[in-house]
N, C-alpha and C positions, 0 to 999 in steps of 0.2 A: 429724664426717664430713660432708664438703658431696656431692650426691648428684645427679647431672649427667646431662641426658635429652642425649640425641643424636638429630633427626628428620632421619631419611634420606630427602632426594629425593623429597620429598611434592610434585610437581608434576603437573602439567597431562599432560604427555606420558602422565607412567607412570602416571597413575589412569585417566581416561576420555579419552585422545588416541593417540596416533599408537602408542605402545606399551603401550595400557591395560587394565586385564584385570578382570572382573565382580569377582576375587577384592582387587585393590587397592583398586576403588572401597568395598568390605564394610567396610573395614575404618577409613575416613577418621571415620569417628565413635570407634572406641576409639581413635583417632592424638589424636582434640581432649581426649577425656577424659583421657587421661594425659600431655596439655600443661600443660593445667589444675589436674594434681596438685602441678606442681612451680614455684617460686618464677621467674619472669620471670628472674630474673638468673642461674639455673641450667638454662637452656635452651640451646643448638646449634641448629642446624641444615648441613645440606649443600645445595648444589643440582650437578645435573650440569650443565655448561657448554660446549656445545661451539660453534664460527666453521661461517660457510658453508662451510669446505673440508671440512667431515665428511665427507662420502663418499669423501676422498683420504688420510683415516687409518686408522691401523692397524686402529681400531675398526670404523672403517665399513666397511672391508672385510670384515670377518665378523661387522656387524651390519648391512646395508645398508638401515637405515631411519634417514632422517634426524630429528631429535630435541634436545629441548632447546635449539635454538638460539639463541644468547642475546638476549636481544629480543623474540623469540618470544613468542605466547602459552602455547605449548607449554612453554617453558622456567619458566615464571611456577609460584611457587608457589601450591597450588590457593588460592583469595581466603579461603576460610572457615577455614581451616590457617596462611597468613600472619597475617591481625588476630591470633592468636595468639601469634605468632611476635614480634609487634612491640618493636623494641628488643633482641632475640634477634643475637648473634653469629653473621653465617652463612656460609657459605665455600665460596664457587664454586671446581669443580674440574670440570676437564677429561679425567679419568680414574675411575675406579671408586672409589678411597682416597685420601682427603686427607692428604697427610705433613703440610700446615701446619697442619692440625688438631691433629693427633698430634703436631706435635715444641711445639703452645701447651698442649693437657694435658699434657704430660710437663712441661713448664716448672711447672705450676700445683700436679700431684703432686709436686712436689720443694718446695715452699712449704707445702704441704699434705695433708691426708690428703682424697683423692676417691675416689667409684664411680662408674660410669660405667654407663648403660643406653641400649642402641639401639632405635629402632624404624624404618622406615617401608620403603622400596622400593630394591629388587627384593631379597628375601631372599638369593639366589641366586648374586646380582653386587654390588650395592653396601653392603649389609650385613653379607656377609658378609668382603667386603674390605677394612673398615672395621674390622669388629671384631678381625680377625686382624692388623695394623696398629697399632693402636691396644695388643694382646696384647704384641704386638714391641717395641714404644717402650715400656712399662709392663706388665711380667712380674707385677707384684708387687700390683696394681692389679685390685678385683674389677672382671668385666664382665658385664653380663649383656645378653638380648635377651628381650624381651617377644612373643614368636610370634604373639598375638595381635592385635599390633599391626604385623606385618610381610604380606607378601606376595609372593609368588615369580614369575617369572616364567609356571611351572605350580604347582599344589598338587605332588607330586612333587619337581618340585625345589627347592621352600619349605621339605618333608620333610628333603630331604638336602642342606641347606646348614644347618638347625637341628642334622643329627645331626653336620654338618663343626663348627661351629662348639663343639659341646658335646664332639667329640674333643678341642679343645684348650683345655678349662678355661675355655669360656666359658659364663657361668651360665644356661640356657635357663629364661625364667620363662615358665607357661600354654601350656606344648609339651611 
């Protein structure tokens, strides 16, 4: 069984920038430790991706903070997160849930027997639409989320995207 970390959007914005919160920045230390659990060649990552027209997208209209822009330092995975990362498959995406992600595990599970574990930001938005995604493409396929290593927009709503998440059979570990 090959056992496959997923680091969610561990950047610059969403820890200590433009949309950063005391509770994301807490938690970049259990993010490196359970980097470092798992074999380099069994690492992910995501980054959010978005062009200067952000504030003319869907998103930005009902998040009107501009963010991640690529180039950006904002956009940059945080530096002590990335050394980590190095050599790591990573997959810029311009929305909340990676399908190219999702339809290259689903390619890998069909070759193979994998688990899948997430962690990193915004519990709330990009985790949780990641792993519900990820569900979709690979029904059959354990997943779980390490809470400990996530963080939400608010604590609140970190709460209630770990109890969405665990409604649909996704495994909540340290929550």
């Amino acid at each position: 069984m090959r056992k496959i970390l997923i680091v969610i959007d561990m950047q610059n914005d969403f820890i200590d920038a433009a949309l950063g919160t005391k509770e994301a920045e807490a938690i970049v230390d259990a993010v490196k430790e359970k980097i470092r659990a798992y074999p380099a060649e069994n690492v992910i990552a995501t980054m959010d991706t978005h062009g200067e027209d952000y504030m003319q997208t869907q998103e930005g209209k009902y998040l009107p903070v501009p963010h991640c822009i690529k180039g950006s330092d904002g956009w940059q995975i945080r530096p002590d997160i990335a050394e980590l990362l190095d050599g790591a498959k990573i997959y810029e995406k311009p929305t909340f849930g990676s399908t190219e992600m999702a339809a290259e595990l689903k390619a890998i599970a069909e070759k193979e027997e994998i688990e899948l574990e997430l962690i990193g930001l915004c519990t709330d938005i990009c985790v949780v639409s990641n792993a519900l995604l990820l569900k979709a493409f690979m029904p059959e396929v354990k997943i779980s989320v390490d809470a400990l290593c996530c963080a939400g927009v608010t604590p609140e709503k970190h709460l209630a995207a770990l109890e969405t998440m665990r409604s649909c059979q996704i495994q909540i570990v340290n929550g």
